[in-house]
C-alpha positions in Angstrom: 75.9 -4.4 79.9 79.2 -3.4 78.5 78.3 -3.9 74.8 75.8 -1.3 75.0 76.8 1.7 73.6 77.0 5.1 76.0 74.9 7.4 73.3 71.9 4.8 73.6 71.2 5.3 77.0 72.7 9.0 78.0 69.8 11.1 77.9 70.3 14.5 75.2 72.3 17.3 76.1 69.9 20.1 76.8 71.6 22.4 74.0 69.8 19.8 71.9 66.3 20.4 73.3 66.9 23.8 73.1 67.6 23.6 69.4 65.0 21.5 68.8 62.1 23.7 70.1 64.0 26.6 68.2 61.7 29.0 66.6 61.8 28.6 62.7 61.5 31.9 60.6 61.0 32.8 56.9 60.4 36.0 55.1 58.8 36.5 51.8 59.0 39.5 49.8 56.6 39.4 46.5 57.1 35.8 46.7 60.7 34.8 46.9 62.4 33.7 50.1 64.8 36.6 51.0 65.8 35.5 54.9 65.1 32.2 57.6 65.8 31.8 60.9 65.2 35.4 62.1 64.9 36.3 66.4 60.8 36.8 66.6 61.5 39.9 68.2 62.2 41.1 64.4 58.8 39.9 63.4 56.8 43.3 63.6 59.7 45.1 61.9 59.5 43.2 59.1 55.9 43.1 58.6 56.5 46.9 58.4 56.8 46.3 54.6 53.8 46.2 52.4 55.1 43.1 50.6 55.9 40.9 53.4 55.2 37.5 54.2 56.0 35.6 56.9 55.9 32.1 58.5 57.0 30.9 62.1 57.1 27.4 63.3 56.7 27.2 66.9 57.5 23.9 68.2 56.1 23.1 72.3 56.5 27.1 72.9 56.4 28.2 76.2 53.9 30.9 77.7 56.8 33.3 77.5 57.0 32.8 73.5 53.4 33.0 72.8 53.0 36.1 74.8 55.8 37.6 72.8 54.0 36.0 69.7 50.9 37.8 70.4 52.2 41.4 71.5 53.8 41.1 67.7 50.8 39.8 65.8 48.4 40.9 68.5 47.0 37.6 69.1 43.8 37.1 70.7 44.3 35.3 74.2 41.8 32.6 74.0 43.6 31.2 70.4 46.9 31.9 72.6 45.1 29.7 75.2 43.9 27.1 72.6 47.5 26.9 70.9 49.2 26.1 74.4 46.5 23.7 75.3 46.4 20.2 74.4 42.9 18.0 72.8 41.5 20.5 71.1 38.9 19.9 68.6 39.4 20.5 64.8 38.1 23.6 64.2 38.6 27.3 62.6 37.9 30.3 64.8 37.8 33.7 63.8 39.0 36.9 65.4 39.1 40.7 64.4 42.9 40.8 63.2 43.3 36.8 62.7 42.1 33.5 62.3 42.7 30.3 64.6 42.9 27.3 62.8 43.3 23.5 64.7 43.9 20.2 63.2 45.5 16.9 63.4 47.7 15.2 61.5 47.6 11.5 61.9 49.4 7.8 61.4 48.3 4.4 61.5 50.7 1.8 63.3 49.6 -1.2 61.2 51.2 -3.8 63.3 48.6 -2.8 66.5 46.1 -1.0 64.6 46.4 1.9 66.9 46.2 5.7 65.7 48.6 7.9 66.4 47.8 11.7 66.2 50.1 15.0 66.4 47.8 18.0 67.1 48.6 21.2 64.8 47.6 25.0 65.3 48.1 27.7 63.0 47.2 31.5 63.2 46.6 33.0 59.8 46.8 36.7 59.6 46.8 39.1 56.1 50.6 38.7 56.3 51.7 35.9 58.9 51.4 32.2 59.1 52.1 31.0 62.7 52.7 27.3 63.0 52.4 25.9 66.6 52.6 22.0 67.2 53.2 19.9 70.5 55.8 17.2 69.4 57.7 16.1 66.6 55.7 13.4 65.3 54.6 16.4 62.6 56.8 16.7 59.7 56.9 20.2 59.1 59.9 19.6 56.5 57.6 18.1 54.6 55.8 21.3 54.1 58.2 23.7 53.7 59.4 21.5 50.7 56.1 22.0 49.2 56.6 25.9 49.6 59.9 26.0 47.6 58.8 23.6 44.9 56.1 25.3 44.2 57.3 29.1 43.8 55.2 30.3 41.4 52.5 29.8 43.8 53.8 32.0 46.5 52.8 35.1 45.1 49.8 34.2 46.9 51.1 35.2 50.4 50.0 33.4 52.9 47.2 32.0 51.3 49.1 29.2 49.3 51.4 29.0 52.7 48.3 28.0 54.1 47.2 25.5 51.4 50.3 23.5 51.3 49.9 23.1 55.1 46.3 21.7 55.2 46.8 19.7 51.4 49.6 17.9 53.7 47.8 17.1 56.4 44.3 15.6 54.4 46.6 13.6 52.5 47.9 12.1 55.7 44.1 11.0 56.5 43.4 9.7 53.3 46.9 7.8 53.2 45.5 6.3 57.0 42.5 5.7 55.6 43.7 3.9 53.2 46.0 1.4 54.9 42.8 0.9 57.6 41.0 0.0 54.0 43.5 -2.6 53.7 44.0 -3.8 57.3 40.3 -4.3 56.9 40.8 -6.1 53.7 42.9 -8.5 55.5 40.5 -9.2 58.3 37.7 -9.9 55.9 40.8 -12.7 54.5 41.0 -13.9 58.3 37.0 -14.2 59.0 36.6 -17.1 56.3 40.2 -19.1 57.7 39.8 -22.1 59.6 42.7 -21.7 61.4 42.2 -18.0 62.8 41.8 -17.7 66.2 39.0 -15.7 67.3 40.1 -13.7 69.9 42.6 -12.7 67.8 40.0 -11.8 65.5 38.2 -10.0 67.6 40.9 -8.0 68.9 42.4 -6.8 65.8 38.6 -5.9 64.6 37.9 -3.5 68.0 41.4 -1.9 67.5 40.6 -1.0 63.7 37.4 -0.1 64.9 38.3 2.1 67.8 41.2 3.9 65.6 38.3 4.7 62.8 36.0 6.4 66.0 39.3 8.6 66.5 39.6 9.0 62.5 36.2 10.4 62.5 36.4 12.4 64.8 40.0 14.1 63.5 38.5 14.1 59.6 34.6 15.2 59.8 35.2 18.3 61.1 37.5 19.3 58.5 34.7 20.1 55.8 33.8 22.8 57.7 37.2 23.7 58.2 38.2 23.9 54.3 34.3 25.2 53.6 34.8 28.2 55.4 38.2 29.4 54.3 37.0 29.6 51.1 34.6 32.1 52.4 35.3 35.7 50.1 34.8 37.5 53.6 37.7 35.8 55.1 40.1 37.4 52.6 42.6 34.3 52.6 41.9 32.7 49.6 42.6 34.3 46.5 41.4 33.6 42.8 44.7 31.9 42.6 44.2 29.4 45.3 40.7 28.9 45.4 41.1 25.8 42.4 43.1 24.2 45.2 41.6 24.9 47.9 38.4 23.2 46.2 40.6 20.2 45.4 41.4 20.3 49.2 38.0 19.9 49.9 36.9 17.1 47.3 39.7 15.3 49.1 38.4 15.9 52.7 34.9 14.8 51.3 36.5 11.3 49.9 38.4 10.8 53.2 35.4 11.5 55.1 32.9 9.5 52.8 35.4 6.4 53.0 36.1 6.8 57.2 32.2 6.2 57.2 31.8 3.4 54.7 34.5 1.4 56.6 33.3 1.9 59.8 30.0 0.1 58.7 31.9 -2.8 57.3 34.1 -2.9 60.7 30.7 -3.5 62.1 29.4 -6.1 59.7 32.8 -8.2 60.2 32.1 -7.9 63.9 28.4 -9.1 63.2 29.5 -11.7 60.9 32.5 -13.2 63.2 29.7 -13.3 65.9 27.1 -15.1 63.4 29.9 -17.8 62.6 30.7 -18.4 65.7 26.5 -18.8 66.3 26.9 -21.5 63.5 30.1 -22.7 64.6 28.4 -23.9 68.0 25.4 -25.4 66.2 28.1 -27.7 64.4 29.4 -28.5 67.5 26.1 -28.6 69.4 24.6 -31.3 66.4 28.4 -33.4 66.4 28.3 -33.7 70.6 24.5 -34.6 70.2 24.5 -37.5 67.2 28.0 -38.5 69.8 25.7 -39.0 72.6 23.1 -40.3 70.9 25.5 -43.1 69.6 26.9 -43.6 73.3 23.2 -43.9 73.9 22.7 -47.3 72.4 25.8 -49.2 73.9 25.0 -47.6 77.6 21.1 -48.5 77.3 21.4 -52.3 76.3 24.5 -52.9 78.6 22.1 -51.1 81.3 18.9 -53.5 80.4 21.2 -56.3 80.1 22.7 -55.6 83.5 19.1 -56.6 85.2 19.3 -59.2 87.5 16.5 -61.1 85.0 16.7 -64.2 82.9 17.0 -63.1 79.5 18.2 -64.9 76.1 21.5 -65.7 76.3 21.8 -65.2 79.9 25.2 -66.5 82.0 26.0 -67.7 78.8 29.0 -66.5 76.0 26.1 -66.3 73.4 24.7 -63.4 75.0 27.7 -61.5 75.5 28.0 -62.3 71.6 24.6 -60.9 70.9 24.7 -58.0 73.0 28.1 -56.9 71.5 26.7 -57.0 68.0 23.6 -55.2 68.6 25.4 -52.5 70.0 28.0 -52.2 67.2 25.1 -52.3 64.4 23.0 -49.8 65.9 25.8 -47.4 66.7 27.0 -47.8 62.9 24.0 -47.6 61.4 23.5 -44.1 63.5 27.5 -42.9 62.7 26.3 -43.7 59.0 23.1 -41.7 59.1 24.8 -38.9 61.1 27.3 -39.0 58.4 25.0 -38.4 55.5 23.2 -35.6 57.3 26.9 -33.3 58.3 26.0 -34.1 61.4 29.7 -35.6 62.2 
């Protein structure tokens, strides 16, 4: 116990929480970053200007925050109620001042086959991009690099703010769909090995299986999604964006299209396990059968012989001799025919 070190087992100092669920800020003016980490009780003043642009990352707010987020957005309350909620389904709602978008970013722990998934919510308004996620499993670093390598772009306001977002979170799903692709890959390797065991088999195969259901169900609804921000009413994406936007949605369409393809071949490995193991047992059913029909021939002449009945050879070592080599020619002659016919 004494060669463990203190920092490994003393819980975080709440000044750390505190700073992790800190509220990030940004402001955009005609698309260059000109101040971060502002109180969001500055929010409204700075929308104020005509060529503001603004993005806050709210990470496990409280109700306190989100009510203070709303009286300076003007928020509706059931997307405030959505946003501090938890399992809500992908999905893009639309309100009279704002949009209310849901999503999930996802990973795949390859060593279990389980999928992991960090739930992401975003109001989008003319001017504002409000970021609201449950945990840290989201890299929302990741993101903001995008923004500032791509500044050309955000002259677009929040519309490209908004892109970069999304673009990070479908590549996520295709990047899980592809390394499910290739965990399935291995199990179709496994299926044909003699040496794999099939309850390990098995269980991999439902994992992979179950983790594509939750796939599904996280990547489907995102067509939709994409399809109707690029809707000209919604005002979000502009002639600029829409290109990538589209290439957004080609993307969702080959995650989607591939989630579906390897759920049927999860299936038909399943099927296929199960029909080799059908043939497996017929093997064995055929080898324990031609066994006992060899067994057969020993235990049937030792049993006639056994008669209390005169018969050739009887009390006598000639008999034994005869009965010995009647049962060793008759059960090779059947081992040999076996043989020929796979049987054994």
């Amino acid at each position: 116990m004494d060669d463990v070190p203190i920092t490994e087992t003393t819980p975080p100092a709440p000044s750390d929480l505190v700073s992790r669920r800190q509220p990030r800020t940004r402001l955009y003016r005609a698309g260059v970053l000109v101040a971060e980490d502002f109180p969001l009780e500055d929010v409204s003043e700075h929308l104020a200007s005509d060529d503001a642009v603004l993005w806050i990352d709210l990470r496990a707010p409280d109700h306190d925050v989100m009510a203070l987020m709303a009286s300076e957005l003007g928020l509706h309350r059931l997307a405030v109620a959505d946003a501090l909620g938890a399992h809500q389904r992908p999905k893009l709602d639309r309100y009279a001042t704002h949009e209310f978008l849901n999503m999930y970013a996802v990973h795949l722990d390859r060593e279990s086959g389980a999928l992991h998934e960090s739930e992401l919510s975003a109001f989008i308004t003319p001017k504002a991009l409000v970021t609201v996620h449950k945990d840290d499993r989201f890299d929302i670093d990741a993101v903001v690099a995008r923004w500032d390598a791509s500044p050309d772009l955000l002259a677009s306001g929040v519309g490209f703010l908004l892109y970069a977002l999304i673009d990070h979170v479908v590549d996520g799903h295709f990047v899980t769909v592809q390394d499910l692709d290739e965990e399935i890959e291995s199990l179709e390797d496994l299926l044909f090995d003699q040496g794999t065991h099939d309850q390990e088999l098995q269980r991999r195969s439902f994992a992979l299986r179950k983790s594509l259901v939750t796939l599904r169900r996280v990547v489907l609804p995102m067509r939709e999604v994409v399809n109707s921000l690029m809707r000209r009413d919604l005002h979000v994406v502009d002639e600029e964006m829409a290109p990538y936007y589209q290439d957004v949605y080609d993307h969702v369409l080959r995650a989607t299209e591939w989630t579906e393809s390897l759920r049927d071949l999860v299936t038909t490995i399943l099927e296929t396990n199960l029909t080799l193991q059908g043939n497996r047992l017929n093997v064995i059913t055929k080898k324990v059968t031609s066994w006992a029909a060899i067994i057969a021939v020993p235990t049937a002449i030792t049993g006639w012989y056994g008669q209390n009945l005169p018969y050739p050879g009887f009390a006598s070592q000639s008999g034994l001799i005869t009965s010995a080599a009647t049962i060793g020619v008759i059960s090779g002659s059947l081992y040999i025919a076996f043989k020929r016919k796979d049987w054994l």
